[in-house]
mmCIF file of the N, C-alpha and C atoms, coordinates in Angstrom:
data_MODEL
# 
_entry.id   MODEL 
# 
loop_
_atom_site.group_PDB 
_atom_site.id 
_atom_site.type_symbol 
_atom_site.label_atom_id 
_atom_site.label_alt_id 
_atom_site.label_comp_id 
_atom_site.label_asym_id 
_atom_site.label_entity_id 
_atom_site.label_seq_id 
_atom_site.pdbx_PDB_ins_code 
_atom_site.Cartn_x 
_atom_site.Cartn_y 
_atom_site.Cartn_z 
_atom_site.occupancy 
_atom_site.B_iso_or_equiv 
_atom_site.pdbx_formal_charge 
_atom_site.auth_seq_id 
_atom_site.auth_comp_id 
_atom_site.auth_asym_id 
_atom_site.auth_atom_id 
_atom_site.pdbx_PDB_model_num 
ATOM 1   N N  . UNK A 1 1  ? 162.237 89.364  226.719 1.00 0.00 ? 1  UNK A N  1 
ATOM 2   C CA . UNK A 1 1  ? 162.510 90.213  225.571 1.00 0.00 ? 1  UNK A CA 1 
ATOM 3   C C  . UNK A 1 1  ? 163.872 89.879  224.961 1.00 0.00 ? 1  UNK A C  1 
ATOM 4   N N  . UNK A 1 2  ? 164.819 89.705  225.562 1.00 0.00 ? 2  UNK A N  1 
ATOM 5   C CA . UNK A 1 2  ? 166.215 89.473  224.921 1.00 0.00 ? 2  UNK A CA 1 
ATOM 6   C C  . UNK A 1 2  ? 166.350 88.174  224.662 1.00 0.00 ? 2  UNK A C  1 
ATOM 7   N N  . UNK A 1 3  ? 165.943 86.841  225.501 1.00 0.00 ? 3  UNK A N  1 
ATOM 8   C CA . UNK A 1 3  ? 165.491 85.725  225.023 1.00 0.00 ? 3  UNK A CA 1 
ATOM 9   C C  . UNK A 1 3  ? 164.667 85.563  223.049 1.00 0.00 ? 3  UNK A C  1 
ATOM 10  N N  . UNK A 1 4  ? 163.915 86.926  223.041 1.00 0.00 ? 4  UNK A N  1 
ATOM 11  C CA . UNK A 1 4  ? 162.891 86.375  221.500 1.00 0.00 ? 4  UNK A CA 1 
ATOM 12  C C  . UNK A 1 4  ? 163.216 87.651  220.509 1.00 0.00 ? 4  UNK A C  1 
ATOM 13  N N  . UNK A 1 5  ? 164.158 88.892  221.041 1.00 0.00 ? 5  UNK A N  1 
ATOM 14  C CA . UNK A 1 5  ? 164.424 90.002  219.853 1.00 0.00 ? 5  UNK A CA 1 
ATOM 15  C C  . UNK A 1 5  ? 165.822 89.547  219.206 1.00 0.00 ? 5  UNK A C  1 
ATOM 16  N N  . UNK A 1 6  ? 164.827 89.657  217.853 1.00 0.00 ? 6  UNK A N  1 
ATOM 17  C CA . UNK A 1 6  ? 166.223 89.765  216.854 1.00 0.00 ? 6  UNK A CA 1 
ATOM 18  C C  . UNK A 1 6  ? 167.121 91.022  216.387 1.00 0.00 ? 6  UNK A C  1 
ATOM 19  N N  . UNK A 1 7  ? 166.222 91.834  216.392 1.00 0.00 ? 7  UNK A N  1 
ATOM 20  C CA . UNK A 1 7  ? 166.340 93.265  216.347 1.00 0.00 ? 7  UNK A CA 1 
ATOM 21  C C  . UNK A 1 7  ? 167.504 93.977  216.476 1.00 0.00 ? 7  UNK A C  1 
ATOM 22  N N  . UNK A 1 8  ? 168.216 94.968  216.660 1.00 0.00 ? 8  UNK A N  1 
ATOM 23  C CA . UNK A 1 8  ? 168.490 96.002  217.371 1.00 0.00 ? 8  UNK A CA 1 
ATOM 24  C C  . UNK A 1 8  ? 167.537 96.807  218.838 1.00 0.00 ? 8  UNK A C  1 
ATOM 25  N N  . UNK A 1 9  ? 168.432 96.460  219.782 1.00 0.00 ? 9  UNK A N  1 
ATOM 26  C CA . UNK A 1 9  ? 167.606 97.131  220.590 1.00 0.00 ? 9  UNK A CA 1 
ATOM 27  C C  . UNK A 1 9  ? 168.256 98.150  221.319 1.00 0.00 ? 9  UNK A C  1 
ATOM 28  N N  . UNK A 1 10 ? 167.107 99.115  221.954 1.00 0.00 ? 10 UNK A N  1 
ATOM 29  C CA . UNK A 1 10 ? 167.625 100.300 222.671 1.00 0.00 ? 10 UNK A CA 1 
ATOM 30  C C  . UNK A 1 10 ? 166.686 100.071 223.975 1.00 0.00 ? 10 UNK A C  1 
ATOM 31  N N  . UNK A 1 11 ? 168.002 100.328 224.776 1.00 0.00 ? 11 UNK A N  1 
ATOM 32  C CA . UNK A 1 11 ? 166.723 100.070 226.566 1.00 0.00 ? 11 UNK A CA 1 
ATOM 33  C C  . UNK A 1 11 ? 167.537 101.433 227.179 1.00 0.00 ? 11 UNK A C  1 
ATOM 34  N N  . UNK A 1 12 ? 166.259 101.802 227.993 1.00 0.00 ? 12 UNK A N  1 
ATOM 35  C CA . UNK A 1 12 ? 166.175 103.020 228.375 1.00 0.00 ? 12 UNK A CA 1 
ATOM 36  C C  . UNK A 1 12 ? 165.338 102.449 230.573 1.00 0.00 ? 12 UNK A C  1 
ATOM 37  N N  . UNK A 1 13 ? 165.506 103.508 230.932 1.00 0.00 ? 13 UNK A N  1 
ATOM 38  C CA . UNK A 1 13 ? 165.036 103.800 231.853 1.00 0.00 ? 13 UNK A CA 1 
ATOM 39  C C  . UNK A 1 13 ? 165.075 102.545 232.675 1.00 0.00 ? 13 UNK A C  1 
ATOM 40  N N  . UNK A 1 14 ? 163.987 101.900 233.546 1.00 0.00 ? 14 UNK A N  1 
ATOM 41  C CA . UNK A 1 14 ? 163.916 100.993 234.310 1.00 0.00 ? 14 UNK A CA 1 
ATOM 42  C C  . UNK A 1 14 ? 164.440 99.768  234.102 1.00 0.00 ? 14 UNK A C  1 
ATOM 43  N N  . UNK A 1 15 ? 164.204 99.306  233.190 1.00 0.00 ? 15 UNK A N  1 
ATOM 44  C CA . UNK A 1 15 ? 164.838 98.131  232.405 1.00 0.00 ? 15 UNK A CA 1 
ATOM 45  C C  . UNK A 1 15 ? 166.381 98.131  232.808 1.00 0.00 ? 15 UNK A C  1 
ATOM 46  N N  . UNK A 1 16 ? 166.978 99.417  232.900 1.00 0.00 ? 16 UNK A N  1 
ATOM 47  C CA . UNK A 1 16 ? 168.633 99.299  232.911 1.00 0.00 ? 16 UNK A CA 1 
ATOM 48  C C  . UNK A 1 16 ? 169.027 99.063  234.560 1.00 0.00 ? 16 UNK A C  1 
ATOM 49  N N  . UNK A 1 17 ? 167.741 98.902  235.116 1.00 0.00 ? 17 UNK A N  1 
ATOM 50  C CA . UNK A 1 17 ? 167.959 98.665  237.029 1.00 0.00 ? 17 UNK A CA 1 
ATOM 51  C C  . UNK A 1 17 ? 167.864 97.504  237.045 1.00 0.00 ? 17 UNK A C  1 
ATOM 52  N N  . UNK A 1 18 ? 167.856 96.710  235.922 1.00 0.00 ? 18 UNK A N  1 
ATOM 53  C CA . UNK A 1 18 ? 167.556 94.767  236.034 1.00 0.00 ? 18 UNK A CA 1 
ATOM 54  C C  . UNK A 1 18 ? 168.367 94.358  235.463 1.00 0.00 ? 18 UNK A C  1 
ATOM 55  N N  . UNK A 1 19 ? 169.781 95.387  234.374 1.00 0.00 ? 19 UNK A N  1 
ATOM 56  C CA . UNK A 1 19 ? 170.131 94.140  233.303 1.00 0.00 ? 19 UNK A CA 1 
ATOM 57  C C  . UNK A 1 19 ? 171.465 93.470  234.182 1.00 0.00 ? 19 UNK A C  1 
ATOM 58  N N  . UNK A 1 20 ? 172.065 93.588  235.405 1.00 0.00 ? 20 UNK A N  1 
ATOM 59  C CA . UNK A 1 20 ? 172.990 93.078  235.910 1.00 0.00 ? 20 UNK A CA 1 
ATOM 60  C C  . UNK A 1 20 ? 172.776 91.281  235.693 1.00 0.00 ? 20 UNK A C  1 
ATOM 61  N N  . UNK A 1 21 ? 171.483 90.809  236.149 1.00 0.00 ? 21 UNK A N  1 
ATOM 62  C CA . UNK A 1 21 ? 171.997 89.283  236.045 1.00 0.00 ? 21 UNK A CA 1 
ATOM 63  C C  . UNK A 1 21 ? 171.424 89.035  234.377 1.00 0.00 ? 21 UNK A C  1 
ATOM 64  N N  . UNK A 1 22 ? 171.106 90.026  233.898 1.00 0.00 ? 22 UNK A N  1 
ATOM 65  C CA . UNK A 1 22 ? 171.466 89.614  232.115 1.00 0.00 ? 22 UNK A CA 1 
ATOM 66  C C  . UNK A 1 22 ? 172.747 89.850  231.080 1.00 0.00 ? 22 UNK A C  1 
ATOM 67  N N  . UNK A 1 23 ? 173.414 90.292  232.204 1.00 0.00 ? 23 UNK A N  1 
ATOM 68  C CA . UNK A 1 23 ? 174.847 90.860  231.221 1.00 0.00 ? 23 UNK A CA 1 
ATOM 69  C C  . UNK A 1 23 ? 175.340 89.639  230.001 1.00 0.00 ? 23 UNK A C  1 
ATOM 70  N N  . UNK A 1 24 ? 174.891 88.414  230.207 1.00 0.00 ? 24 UNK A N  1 
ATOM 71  C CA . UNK A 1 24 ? 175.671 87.432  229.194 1.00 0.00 ? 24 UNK A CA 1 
ATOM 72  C C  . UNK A 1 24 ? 174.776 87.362  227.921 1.00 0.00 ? 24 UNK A C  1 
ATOM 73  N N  . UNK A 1 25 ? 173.511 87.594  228.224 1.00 0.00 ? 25 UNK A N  1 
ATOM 74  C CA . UNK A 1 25 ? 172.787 87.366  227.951 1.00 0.00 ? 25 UNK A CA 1 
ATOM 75  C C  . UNK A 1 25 ? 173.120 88.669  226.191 1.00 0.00 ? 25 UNK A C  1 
ATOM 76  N N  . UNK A 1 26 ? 173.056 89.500  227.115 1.00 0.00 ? 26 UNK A N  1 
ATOM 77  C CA . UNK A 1 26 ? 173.050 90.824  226.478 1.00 0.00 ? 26 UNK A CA 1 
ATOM 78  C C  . UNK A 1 26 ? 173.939 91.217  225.360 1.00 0.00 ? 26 UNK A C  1 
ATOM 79  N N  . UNK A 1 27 ? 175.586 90.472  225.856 1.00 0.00 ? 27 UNK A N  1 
ATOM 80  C CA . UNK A 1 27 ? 176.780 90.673  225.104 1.00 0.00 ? 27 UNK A CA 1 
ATOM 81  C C  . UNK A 1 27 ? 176.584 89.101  223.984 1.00 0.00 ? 27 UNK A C  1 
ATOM 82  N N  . UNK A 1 28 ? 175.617 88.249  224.239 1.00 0.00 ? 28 UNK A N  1 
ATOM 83  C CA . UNK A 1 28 ? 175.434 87.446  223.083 1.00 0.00 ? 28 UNK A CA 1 
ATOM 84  C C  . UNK A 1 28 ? 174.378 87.360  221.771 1.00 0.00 ? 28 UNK A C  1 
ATOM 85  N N  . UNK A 1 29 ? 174.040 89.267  222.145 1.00 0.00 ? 29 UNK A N  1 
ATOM 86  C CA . UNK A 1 29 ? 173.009 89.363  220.977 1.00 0.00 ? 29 UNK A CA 1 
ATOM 87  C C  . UNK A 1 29 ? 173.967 89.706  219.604 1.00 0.00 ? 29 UNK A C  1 
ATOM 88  N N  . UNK A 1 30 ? 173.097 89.526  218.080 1.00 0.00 ? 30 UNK A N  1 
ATOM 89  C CA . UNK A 1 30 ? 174.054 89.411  217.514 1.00 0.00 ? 30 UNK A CA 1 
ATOM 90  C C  . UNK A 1 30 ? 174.340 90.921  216.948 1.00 0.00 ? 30 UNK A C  1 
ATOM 91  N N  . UNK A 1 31 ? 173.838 91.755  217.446 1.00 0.00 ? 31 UNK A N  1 
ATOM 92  C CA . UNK A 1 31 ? 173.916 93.336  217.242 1.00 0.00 ? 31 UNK A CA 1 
ATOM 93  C C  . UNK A 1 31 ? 173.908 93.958  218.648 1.00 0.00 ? 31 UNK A C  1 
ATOM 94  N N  . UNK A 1 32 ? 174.750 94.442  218.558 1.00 0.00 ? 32 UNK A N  1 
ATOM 95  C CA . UNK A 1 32 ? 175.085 95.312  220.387 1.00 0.00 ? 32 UNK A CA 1 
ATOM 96  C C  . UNK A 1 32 ? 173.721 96.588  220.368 1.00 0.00 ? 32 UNK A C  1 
ATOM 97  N N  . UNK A 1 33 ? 173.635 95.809  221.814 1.00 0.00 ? 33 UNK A N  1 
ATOM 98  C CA . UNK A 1 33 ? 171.910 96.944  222.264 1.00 0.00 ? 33 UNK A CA 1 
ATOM 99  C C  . UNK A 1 33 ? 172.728 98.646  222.724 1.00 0.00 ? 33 UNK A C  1 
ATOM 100 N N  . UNK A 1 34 ? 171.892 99.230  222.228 1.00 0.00 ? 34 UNK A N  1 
ATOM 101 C CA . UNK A 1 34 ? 172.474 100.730 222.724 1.00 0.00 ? 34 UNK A CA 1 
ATOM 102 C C  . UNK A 1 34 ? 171.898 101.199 224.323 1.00 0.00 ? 34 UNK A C  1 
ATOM 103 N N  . UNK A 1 35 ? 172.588 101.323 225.069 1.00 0.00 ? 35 UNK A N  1 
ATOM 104 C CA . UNK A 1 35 ? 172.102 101.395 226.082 1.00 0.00 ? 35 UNK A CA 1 
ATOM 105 C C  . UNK A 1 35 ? 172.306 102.826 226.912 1.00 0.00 ? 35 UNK A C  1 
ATOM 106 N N  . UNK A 1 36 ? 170.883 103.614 227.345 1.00 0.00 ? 36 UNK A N  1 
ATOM 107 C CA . UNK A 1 36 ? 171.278 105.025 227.778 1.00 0.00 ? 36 UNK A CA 1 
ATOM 108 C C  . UNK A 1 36 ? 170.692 105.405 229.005 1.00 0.00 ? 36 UNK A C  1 
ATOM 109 N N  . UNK A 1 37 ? 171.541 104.918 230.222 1.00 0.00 ? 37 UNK A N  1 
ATOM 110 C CA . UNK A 1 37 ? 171.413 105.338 231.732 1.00 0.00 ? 37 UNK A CA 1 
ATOM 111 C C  . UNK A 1 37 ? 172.121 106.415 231.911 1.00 0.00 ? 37 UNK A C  1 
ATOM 112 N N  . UNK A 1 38 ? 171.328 107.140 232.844 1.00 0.00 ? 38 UNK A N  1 
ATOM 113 C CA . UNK A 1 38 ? 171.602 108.151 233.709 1.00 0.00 ? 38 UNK A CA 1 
ATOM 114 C C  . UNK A 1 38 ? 172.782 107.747 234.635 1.00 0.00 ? 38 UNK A C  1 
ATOM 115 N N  . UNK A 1 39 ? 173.121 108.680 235.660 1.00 0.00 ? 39 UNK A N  1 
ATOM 116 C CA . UNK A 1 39 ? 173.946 108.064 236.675 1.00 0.00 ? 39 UNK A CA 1 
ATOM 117 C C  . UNK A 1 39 ? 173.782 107.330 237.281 1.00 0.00 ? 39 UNK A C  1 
ATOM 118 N N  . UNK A 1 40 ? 172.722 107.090 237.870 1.00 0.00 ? 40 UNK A N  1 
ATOM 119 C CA . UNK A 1 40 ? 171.946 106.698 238.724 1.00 0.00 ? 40 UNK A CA 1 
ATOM 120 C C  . UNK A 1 40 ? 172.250 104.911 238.169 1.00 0.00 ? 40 UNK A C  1 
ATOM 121 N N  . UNK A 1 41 ? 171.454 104.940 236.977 1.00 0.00 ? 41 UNK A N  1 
ATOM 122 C CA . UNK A 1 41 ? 171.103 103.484 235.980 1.00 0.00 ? 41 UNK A CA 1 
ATOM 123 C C  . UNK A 1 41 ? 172.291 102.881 236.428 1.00 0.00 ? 41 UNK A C  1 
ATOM 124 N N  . UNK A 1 42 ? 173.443 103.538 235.520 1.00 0.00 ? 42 UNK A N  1 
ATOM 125 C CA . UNK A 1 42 ? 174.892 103.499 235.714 1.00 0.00 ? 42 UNK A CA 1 
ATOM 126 C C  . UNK A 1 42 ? 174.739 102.593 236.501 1.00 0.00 ? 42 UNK A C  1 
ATOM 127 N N  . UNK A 1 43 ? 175.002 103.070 237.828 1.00 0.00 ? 43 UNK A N  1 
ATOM 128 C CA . UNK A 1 43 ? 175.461 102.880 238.873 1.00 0.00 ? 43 UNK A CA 1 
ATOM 129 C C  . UNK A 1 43 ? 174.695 101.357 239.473 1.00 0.00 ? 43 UNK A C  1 
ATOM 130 N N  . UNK A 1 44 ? 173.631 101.227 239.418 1.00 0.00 ? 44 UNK A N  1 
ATOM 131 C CA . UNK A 1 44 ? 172.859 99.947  239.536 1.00 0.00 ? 44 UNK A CA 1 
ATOM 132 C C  . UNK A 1 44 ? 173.151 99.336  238.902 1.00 0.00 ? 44 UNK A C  1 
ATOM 133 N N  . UNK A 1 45 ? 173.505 99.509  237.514 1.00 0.00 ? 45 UNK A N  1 
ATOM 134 C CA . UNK A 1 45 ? 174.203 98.372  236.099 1.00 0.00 ? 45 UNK A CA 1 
ATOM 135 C C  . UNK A 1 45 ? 175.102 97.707  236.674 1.00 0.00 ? 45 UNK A C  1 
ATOM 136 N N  . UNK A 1 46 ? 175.993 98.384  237.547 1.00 0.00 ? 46 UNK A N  1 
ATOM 137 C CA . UNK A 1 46 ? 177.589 97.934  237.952 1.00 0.00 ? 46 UNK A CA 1 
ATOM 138 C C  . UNK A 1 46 ? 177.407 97.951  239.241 1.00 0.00 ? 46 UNK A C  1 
ATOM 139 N N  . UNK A 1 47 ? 176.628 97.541  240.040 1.00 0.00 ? 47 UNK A N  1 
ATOM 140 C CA . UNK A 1 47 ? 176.411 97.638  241.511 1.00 0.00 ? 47 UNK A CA 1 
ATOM 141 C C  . UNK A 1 47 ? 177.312 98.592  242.132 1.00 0.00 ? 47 UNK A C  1 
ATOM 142 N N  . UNK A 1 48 ? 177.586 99.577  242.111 1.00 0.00 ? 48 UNK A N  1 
ATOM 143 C CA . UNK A 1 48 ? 178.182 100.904 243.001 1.00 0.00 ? 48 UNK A CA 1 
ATOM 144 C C  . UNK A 1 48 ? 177.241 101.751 243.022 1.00 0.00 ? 48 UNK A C  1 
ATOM 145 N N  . UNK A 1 49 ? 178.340 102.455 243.732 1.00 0.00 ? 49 UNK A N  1 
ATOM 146 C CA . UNK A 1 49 ? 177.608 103.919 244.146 1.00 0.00 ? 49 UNK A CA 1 
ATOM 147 C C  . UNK A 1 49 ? 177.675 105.044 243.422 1.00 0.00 ? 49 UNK A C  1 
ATOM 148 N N  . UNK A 1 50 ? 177.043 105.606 242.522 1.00 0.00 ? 50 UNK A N  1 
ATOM 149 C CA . UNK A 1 50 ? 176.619 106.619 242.180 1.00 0.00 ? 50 UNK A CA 1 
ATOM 150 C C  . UNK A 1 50 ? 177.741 107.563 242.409 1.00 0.00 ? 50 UNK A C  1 
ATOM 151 N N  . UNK A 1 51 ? 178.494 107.925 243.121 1.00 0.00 ? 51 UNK A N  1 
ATOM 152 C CA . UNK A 1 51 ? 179.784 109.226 243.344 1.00 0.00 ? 51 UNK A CA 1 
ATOM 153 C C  . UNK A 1 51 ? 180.525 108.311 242.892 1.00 0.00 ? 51 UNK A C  1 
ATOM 154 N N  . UNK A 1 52 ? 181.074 106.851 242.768 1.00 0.00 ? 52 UNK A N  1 
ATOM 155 C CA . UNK A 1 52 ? 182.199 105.792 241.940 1.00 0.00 ? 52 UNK A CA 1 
ATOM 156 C C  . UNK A 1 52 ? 182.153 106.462 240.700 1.00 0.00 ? 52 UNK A C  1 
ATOM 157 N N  . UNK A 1 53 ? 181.068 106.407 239.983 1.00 0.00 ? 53 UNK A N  1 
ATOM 158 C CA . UNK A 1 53 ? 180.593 106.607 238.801 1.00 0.00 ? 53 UNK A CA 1 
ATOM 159 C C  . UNK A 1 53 ? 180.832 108.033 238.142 1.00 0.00 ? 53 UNK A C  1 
ATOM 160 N N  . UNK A 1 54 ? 180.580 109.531 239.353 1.00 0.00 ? 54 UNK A N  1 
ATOM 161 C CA . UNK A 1 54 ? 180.964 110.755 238.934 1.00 0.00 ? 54 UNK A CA 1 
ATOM 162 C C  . UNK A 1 54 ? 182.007 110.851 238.661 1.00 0.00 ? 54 UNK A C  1 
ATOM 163 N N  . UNK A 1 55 ? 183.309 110.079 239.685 1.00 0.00 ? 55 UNK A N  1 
ATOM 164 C CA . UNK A 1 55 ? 184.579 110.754 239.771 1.00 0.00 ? 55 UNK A CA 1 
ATOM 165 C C  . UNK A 1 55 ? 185.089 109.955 238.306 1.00 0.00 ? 55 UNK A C  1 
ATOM 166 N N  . UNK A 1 56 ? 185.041 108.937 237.707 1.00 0.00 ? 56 UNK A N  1 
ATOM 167 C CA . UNK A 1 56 ? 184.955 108.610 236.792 1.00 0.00 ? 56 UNK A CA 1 
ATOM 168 C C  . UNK A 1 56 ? 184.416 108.200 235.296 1.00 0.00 ? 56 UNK A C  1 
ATOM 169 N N  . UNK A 1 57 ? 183.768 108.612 234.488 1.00 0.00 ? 57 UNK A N  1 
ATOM 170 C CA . UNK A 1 57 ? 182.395 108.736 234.117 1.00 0.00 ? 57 UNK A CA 1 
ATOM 171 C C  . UNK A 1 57 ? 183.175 107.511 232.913 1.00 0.00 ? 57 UNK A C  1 
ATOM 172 N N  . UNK A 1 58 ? 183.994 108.345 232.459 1.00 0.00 ? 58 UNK A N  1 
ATOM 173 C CA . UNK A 1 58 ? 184.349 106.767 231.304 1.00 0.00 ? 58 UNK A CA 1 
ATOM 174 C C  . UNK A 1 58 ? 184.681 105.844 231.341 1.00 0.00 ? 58 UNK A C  1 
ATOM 175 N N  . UNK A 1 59 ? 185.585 105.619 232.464 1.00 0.00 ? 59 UNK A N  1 
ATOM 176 C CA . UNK A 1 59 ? 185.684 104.496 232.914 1.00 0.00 ? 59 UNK A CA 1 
ATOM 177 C C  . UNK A 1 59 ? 184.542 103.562 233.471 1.00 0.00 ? 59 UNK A C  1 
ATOM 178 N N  . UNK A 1 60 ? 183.258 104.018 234.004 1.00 0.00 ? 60 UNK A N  1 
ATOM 179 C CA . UNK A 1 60 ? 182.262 103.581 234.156 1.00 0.00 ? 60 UNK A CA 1 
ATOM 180 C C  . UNK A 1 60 ? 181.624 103.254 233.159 1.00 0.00 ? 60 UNK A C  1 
ATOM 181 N N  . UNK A 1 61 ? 181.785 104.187 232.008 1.00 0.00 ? 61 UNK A N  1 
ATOM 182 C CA . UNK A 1 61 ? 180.765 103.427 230.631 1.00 0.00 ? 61 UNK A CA 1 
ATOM 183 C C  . UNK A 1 61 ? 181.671 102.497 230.153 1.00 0.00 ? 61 UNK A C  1 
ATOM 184 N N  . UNK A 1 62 ? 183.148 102.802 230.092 1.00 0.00 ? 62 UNK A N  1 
ATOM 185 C CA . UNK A 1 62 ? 183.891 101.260 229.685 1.00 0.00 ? 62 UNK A CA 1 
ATOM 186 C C  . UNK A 1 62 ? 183.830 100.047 230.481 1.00 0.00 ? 62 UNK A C  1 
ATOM 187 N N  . UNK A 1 63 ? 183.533 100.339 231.421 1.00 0.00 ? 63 UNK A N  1 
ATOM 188 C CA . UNK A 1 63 ? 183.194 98.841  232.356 1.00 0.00 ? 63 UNK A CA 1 
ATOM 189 C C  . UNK A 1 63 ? 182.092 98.395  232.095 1.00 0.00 ? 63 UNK A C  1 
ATOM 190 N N  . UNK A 1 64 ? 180.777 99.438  231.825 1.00 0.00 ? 64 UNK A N  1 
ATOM 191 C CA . UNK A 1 64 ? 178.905 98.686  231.531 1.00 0.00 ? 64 UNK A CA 1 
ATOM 192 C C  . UNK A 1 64 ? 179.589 98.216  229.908 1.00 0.00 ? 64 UNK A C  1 
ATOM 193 N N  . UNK A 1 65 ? 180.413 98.661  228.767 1.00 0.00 ? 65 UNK A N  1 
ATOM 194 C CA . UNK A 1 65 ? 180.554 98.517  227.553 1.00 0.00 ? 65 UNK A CA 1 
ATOM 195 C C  . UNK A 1 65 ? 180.965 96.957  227.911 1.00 0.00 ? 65 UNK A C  1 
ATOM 196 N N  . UNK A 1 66 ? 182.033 96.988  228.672 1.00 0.00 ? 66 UNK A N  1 
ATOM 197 C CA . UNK A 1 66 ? 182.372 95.224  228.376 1.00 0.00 ? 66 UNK A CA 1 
ATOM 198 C C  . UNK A 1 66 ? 182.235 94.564  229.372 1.00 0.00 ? 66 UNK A C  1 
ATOM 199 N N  . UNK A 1 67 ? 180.722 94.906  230.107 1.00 0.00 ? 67 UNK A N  1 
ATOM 200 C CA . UNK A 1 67 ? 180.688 94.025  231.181 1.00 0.00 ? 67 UNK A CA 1 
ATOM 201 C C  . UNK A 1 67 ? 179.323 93.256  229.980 1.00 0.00 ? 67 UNK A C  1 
ATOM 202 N N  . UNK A 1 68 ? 178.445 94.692  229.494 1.00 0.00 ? 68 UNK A N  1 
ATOM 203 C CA . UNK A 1 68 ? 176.896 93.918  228.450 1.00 0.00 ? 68 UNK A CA 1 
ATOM 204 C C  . UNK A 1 68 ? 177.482 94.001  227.001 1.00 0.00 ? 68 UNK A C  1 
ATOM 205 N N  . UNK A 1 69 ? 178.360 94.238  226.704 1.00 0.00 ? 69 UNK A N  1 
ATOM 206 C CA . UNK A 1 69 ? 179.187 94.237  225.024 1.00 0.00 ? 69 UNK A CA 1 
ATOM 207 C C  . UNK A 1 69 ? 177.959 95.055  224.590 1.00 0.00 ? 69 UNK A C  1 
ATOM 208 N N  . UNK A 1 70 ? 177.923 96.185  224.666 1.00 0.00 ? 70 UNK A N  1 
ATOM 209 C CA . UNK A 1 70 ? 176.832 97.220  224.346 1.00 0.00 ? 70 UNK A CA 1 
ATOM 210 C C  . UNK A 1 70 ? 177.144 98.741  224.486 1.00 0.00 ? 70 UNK A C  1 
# 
């Protein structure tokens, strides 16, 4: 999918438990994908643990922001 969309895209749910070995992939589309995980997602996005992620919540979305430029 990110290989053939030109689009704008929005990924949701399961999809956000796989995009770790697509992160380059992701930050070289030419419109940033909106991306909306739970904690949980979060936390698989950035390989931690789930309480990393509570005690800090923005700092966790600023790390998925410029780890997938999204």
């Amino acid at each position: 999918l990110l290989a053939l969309c030109e689009a704008q895209l929005v990924l949701d749910a399961a999809v956000l438990m796989d995009l770790s070995s697509h992160a380059d992939r992701l930050r070289s589309l030419a419109r940033p994908a909106v991306l909306t995980p739970h904690i949980g997602e979060l936390a698989a996005m950035l390989a931690c643990d789930a309480a990393k992620i509570e005690q800090d919540r923005l700092g966790a979305v600023q790390a998925a922001s410029d780890r997938f430029g999204a």
